[in-house]
C-alpha positions in Angstrom: 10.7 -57.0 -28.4 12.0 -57.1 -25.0 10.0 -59.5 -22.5 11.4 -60.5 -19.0 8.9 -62.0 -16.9 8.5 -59.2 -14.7 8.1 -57.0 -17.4 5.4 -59.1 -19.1 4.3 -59.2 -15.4 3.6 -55.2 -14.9 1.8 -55.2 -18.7 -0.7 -58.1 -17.8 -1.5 -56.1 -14.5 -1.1 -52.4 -16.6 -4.1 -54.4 -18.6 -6.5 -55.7 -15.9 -6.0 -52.9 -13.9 -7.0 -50.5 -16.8 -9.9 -52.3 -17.6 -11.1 -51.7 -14.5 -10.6 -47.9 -15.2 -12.7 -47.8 -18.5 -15.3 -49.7 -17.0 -15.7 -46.9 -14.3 -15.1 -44.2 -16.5 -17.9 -44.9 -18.2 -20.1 -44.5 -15.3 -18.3 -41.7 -14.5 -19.5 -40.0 -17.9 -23.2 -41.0 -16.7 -22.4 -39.6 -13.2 -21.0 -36.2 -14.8 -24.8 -35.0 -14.9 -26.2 -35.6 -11.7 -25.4 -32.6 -9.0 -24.1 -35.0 -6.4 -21.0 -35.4 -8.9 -18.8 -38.3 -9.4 -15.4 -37.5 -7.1 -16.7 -40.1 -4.6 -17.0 -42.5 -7.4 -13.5 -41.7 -8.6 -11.7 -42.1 -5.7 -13.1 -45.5 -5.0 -12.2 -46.6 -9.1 -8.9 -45.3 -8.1 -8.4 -47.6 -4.9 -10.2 -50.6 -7.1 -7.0 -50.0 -9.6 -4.7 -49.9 -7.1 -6.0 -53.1 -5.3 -5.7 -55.0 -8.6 -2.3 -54.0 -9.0 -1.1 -55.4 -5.8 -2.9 -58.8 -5.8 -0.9 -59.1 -9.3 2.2 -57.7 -8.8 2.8 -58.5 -4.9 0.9 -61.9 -5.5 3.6 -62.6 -8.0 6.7 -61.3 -6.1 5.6 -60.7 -2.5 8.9 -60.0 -1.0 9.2 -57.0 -3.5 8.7 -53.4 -1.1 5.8 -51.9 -2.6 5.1 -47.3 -3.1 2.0 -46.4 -4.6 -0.3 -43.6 -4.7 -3.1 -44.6 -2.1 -1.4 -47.1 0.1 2.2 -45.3 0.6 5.0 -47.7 1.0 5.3 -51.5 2.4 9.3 -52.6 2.7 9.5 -55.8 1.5 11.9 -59.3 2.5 14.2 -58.4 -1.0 15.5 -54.8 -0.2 17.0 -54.1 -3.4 13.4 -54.5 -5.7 10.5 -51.9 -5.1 7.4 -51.7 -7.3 6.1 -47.5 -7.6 2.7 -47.8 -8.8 0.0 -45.4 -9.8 -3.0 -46.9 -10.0 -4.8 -43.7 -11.9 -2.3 -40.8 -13.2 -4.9 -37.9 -14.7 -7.6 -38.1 -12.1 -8.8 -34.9 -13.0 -9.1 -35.6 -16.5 -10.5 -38.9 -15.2 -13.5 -37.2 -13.3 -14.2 -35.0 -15.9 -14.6 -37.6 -18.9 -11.6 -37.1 -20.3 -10.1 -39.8 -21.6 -6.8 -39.3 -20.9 -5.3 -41.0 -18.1 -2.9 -44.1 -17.6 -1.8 -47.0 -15.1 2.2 -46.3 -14.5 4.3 -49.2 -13.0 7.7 -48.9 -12.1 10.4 -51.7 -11.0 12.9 -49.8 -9.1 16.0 -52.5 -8.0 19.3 -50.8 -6.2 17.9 -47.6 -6.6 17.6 -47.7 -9.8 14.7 -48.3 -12.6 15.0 -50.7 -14.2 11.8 -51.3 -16.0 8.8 -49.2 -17.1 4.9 -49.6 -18.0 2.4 -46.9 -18.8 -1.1 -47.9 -20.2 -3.6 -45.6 -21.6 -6.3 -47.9 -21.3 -9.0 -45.2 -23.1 -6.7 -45.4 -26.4 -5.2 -48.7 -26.2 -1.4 -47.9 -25.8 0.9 -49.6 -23.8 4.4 -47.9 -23.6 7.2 -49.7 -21.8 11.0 -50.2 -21.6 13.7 -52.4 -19.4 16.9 -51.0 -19.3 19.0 -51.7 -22.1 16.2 -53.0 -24.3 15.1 -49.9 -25.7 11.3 -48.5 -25.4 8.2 -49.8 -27.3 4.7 -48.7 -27.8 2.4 -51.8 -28.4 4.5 -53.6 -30.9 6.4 -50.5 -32.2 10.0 -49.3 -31.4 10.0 -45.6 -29.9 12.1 -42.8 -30.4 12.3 -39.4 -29.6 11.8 -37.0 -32.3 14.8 -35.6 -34.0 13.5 -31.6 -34.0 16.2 -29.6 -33.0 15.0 -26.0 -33.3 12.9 -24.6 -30.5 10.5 -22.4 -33.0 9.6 -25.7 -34.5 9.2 -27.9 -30.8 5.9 -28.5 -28.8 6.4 -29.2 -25.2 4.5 -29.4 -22.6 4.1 -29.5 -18.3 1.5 -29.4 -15.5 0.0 -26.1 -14.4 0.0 -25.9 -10.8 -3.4 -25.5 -9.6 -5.7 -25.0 -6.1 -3.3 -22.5 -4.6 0.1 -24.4 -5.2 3.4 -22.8 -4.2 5.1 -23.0 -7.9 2.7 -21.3 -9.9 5.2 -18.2 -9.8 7.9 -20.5 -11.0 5.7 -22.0 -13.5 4.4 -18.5 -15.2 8.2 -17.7 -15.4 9.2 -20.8 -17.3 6.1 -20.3 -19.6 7.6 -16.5 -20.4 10.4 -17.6 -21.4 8.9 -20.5 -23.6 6.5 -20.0 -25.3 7.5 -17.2 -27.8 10.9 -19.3 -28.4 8.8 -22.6 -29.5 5.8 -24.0 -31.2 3.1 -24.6 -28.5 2.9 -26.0 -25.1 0.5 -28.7 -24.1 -0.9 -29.6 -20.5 -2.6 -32.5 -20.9 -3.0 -33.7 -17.2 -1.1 -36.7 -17.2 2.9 -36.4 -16.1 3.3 -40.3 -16.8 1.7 -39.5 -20.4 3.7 -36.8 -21.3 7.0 -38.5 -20.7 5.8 -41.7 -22.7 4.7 -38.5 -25.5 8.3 -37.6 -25.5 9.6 -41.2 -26.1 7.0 -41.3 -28.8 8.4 -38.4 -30.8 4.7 -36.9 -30.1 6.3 -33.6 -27.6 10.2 -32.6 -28.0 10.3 -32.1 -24.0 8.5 -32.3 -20.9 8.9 -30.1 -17.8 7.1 -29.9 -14.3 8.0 -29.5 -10.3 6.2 -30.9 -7.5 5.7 -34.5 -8.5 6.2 -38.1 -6.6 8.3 -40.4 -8.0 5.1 -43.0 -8.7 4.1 -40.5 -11.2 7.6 -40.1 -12.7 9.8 -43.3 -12.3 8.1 -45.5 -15.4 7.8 -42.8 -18.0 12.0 -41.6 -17.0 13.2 -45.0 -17.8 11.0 -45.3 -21.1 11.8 -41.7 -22.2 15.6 -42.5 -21.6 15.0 -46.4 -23.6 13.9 -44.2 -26.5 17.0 -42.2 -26.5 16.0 -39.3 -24.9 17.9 -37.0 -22.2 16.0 -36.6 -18.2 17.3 -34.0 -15.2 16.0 -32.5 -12.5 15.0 -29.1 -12.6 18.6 -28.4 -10.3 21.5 -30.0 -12.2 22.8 -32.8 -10.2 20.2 -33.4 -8.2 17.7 -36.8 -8.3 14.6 -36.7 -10.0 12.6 -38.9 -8.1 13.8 -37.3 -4.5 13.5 -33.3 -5.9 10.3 -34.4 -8.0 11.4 -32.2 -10.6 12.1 -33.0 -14.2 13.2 -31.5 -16.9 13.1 -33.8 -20.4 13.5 -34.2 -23.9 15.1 -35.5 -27.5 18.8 -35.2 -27.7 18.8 -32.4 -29.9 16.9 -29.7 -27.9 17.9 -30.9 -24.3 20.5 -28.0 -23.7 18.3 -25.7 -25.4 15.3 -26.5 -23.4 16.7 -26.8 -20.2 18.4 -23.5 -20.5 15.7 -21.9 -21.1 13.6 -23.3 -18.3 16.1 -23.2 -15.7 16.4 -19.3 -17.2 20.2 -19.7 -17.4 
């Protein structure tokens, strides 16, 4: 098992951040009944994440630039190494009970990533990856999944919602999808899905309109575990476009054909 120190770094703050999660999400459950609702609460268990993750990973490297969900960005002294945090990735699902949602760290160094965390604190899981080392989950190797016919494929991708401009797009993709595969999941979580497709769980995982905190972890774990990532235009960089297109080796040109509808 791979285990830098910055890697073992982002997991031991994954972990104490995402204990502060449960411990709030189970108020939030509590919360779910009174009329007042719990949005307030969650926005504040949010930020209490978030704070957590900088006094460990900036109190650790401070002159590491810093991009995270709440705060926005902080340049730091070393230029090349950037930590892209999100403290609470399925907020929805958060503030509704649902236990699905994850703590996604990413160490970003030239431009690149380098090295990936995603913790789903409600079920335990940890997936990460550093470049070259290949992708775990807990103490298990990942790998994509080896299905290469679309009939038999699950895949899945976010629903735009509360008026957003790609909902067209979105219906269009689904047309075209789901009567050539097996299902499609939304689930809530982008970081999630991506560490799904490392884990064999989804064949591919598509979605527009998301920042690179809530991609950049789950791309270099999904890659670790031999998998194939794109943005929705070929060519173009995922994290800037915050589009994505990915999935097992197999299916990729099959999938991504289809969504891009070409």
């Amino acid at each position: 098992m791979p285990g830098s120190a910055n890697l073992n770094l982002m997991i031991k703050a994954a972990r104490r951040a995402g204990r502060s999660l449960v411990k709030d999400f189970r108020e939030v459950e509590n919360l779910q009944v009174s009329m007042k609702g719990a949005g307030d609460f969650v926005s504040r268990a949010d930020i209490a994440a978030e704070k957590i993750l900088k006094e460990e990973l900036r109190g650790a490297r401070p002159t590491y630039g810093w991009l995270a969900e709440e705060e926005g960005g902080e340049d730091g002294e070393d230029p090349t190494r950037r930590w892209l945090v999100d403290p609470l990735d399925g907020t929805t699902n958060f503030l509704h009970g649902l236990p699905h949602f994850a703590v996604s760290i990413a160490l970003e160094h030239k431009g690149r990533v380098v090295a990936g965390v995603i913790f789903d604190p409600a079920k335990d899981e940890m997936f990460f990856a550093e470049k070259g080392e290949g992708a775990w989950l807990n103490e298990s190797r990942l790998r994509v999944s080896g299905r290469g016919k679309m009939i038999e494929a699950i895949f899945a991708t976010g629903v735009p919602f509360g008026g957003r401009a790609d909902l067209p797009e979105t219906l269009r993709d689904l047309g075209r999808l789901m009567p050539a595969c097996a299902g499609v999941r939304r689930w809530g979580s982008a970081a999630l899905d991506l560490a799904y497709v490392a884990a064999g769980r989804y064949e591919g995982f598509w979605e527009r309109g998301l920042n690179a905190w809530d991609l950049a972890a789950g791309l270099v774990i999904l890659r670790e575990a031999g998998g194939l990532a794109e943005a929705m235009e070929p060519g173009a960089s995922i994290l800037d476009s915050g589009t994505v297109i990915g999935a097992n080796e197999a299916i990729f040109d099959k999938f991504a054909r289809t969504i891009r509808g070409r």
